[in-house]
TORKOL-4160 file (C-alpha; in steps of 0.2 Angstrom, whole numbers, padded with zeros to 4 digits, m for minus):
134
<pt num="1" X="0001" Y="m0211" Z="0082"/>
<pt num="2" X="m0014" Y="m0212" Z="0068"/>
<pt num="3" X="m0017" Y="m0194" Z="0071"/>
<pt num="4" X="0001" Y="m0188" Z="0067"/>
<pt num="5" X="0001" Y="m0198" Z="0051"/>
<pt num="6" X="m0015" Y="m0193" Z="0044"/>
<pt num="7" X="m0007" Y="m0175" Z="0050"/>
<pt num="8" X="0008" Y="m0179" Z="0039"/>
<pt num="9" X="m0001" Y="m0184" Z="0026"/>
<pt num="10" X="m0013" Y="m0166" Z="0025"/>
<pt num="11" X="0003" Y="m0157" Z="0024"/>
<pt num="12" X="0011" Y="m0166" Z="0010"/>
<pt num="13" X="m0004" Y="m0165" Z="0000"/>
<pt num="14" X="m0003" Y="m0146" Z="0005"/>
<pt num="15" X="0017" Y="m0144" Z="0002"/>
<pt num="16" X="0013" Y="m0153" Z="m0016"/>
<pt num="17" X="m0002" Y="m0140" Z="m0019"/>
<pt num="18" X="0009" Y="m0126" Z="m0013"/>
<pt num="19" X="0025" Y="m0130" Z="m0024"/>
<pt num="20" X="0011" Y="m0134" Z="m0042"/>
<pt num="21" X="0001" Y="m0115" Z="m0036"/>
<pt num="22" X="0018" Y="m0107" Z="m0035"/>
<pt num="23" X="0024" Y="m0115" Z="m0053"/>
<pt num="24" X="0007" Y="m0110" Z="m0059"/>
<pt num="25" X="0009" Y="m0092" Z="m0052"/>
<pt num="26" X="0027" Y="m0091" Z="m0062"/>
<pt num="27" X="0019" Y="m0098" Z="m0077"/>
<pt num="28" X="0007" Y="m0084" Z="m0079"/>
<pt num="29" X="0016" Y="m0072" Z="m0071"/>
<pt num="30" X="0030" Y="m0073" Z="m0088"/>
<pt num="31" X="0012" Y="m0074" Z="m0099"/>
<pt num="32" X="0007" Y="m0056" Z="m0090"/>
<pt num="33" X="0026" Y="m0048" Z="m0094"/>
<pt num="34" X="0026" Y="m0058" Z="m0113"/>
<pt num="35" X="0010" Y="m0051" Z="m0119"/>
<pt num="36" X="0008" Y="m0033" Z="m0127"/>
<pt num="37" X="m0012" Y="m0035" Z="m0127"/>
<pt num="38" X="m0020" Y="m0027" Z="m0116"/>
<pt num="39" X="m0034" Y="m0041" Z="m0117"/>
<pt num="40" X="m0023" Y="m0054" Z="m0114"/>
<pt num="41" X="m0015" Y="m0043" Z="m0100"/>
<pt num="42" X="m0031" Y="m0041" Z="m0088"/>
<pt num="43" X="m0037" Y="m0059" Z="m0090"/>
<pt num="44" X="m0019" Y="m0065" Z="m0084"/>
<pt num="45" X="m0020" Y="m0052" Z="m0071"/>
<pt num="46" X="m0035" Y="m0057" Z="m0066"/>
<pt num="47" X="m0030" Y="m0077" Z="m0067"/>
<pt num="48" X="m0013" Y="m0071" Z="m0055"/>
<pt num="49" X="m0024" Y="m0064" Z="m0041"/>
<pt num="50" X="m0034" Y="m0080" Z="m0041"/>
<pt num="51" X="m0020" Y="m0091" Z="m0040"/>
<pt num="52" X="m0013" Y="m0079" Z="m0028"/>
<pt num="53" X="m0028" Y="m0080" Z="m0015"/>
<pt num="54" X="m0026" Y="m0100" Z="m0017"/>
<pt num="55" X="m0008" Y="m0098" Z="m0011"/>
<pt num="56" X="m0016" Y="m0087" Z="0003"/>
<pt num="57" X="m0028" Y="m0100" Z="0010"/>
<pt num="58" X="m0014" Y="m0114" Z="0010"/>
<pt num="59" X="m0002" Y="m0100" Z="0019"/>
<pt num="60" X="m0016" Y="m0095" Z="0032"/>
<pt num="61" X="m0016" Y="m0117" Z="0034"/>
<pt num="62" X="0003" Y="m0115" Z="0036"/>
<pt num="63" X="0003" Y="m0102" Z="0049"/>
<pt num="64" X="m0010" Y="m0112" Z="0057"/>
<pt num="65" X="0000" Y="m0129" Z="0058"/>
<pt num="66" X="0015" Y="m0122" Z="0063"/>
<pt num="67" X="0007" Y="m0113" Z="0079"/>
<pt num="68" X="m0002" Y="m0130" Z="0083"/>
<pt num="69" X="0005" Y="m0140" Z="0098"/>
<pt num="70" X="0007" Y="m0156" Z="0087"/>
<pt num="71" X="0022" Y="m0145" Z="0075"/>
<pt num="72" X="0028" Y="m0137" Z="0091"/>
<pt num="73" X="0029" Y="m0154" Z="0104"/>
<pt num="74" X="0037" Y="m0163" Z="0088"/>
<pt num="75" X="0023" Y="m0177" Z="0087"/>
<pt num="76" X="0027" Y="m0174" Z="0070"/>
<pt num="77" X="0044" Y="m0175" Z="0062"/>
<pt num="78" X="0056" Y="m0161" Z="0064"/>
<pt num="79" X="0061" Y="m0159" Z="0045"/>
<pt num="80" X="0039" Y="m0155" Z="0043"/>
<pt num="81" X="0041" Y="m0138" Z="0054"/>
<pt num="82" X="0054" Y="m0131" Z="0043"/>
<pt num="83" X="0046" Y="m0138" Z="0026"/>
<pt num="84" X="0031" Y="m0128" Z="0033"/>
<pt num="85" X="0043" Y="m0112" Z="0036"/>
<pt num="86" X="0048" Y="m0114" Z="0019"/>
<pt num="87" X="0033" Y="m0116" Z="0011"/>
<pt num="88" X="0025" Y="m0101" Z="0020"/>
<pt num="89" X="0043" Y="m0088" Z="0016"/>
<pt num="90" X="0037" Y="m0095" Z="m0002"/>
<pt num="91" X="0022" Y="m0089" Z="m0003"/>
<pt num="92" X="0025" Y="m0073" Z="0005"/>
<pt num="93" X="0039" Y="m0070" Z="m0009"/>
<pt num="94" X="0026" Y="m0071" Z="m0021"/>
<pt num="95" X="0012" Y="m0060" Z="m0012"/>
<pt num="96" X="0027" Y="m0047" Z="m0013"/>
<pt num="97" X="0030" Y="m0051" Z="m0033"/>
<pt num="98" X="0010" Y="m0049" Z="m0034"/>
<pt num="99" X="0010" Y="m0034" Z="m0027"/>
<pt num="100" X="0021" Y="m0026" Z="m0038"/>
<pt num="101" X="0011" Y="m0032" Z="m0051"/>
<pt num="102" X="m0005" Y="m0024" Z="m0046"/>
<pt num="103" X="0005" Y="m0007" Z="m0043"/>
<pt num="104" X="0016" Y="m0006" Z="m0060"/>
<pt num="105" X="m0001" Y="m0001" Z="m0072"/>
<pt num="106" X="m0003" Y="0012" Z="m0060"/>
<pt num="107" X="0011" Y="0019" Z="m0061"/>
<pt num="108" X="0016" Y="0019" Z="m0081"/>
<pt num="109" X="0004" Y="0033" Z="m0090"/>
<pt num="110" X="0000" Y="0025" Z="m0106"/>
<pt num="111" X="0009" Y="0031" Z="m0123"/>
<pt num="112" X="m0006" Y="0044" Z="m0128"/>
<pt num="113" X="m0006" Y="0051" Z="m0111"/>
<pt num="114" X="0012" Y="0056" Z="m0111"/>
<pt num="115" X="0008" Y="0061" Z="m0130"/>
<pt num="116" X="m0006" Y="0071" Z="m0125"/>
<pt num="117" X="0004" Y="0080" Z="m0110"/>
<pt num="118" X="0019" Y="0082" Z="m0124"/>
<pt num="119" X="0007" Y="0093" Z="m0134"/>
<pt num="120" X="0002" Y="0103" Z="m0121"/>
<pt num="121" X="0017" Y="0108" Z="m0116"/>
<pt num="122" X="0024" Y="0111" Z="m0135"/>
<pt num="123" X="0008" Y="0123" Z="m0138"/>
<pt num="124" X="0011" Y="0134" Z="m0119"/>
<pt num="125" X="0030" Y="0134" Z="m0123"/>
<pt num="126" X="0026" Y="0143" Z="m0142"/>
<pt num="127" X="0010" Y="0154" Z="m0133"/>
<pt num="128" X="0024" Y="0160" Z="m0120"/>
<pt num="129" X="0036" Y="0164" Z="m0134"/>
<pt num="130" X="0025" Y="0173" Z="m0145"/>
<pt num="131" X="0022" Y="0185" Z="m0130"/>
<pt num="132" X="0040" Y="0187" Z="m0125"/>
<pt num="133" X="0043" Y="0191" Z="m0146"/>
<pt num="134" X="0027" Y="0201" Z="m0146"/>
């Protein structure tokens, strides 16, 4: 009986650290998408992926607990195996949320690129005309 108790208490303490990592993941997640600098940008960036591998550990403690036999033989309360499921869906929403964050520079060329590409494009388009005039 001791053993399921100190059990329960482990995963509150978990659930609780789960539930502040995921308020902290939102929080700096809006700072990455309010801020124009691109300073400010990498640095939360870099803060998100941090907080993202901490959500990771606790998940990879999740998965562990809810394979275990005493989550599975219900030594421990029932309403704990679906706060686990919960928690772990949770996390997993934000590792997707994360990984579009990781992808979306990669995908937008900055303003002087396009600028740049516009250029070329103006000067082959009057090159090809002065030799269809000429």
């Amino acid at each position: 009986m001791g053993a399921s108790r100190k059990l329960q208490g482990e995963i509150d303490r978990v659930l609780k650290k789960v539930q502040e990592g995921v308020d902290v993941f939102d929080s700096i997640w809006n700072k990455v998408y309010d801020t124009d600098n691109v300073n400010q940008k990498e640095k939360f960036e870099a803060d998100l992926k941090k907080e993202i591998k901490k959500l990771q550990r606790y998940r990879d403690q999740i998965k562990t607990w809810i394979q275990s036999s005493e989550i599975k033989d219900k030594k421990v309360s029932a309403s704990y195996e679906q706060s686990l499921v919960d928690a772990r869906k949770l996390i997993e929403k934000e590792m997707e949320r994360f990984k579009i964050c990781e992808k979306r520079p990669r995908q937008k060329p900055s303003p002087r690129k396009d600028w740049v590409s516009n250029l070329k494009l103006t000067q082959k388009r009057k090159q090809s005309q002065r030799q269809g005039i000429g």
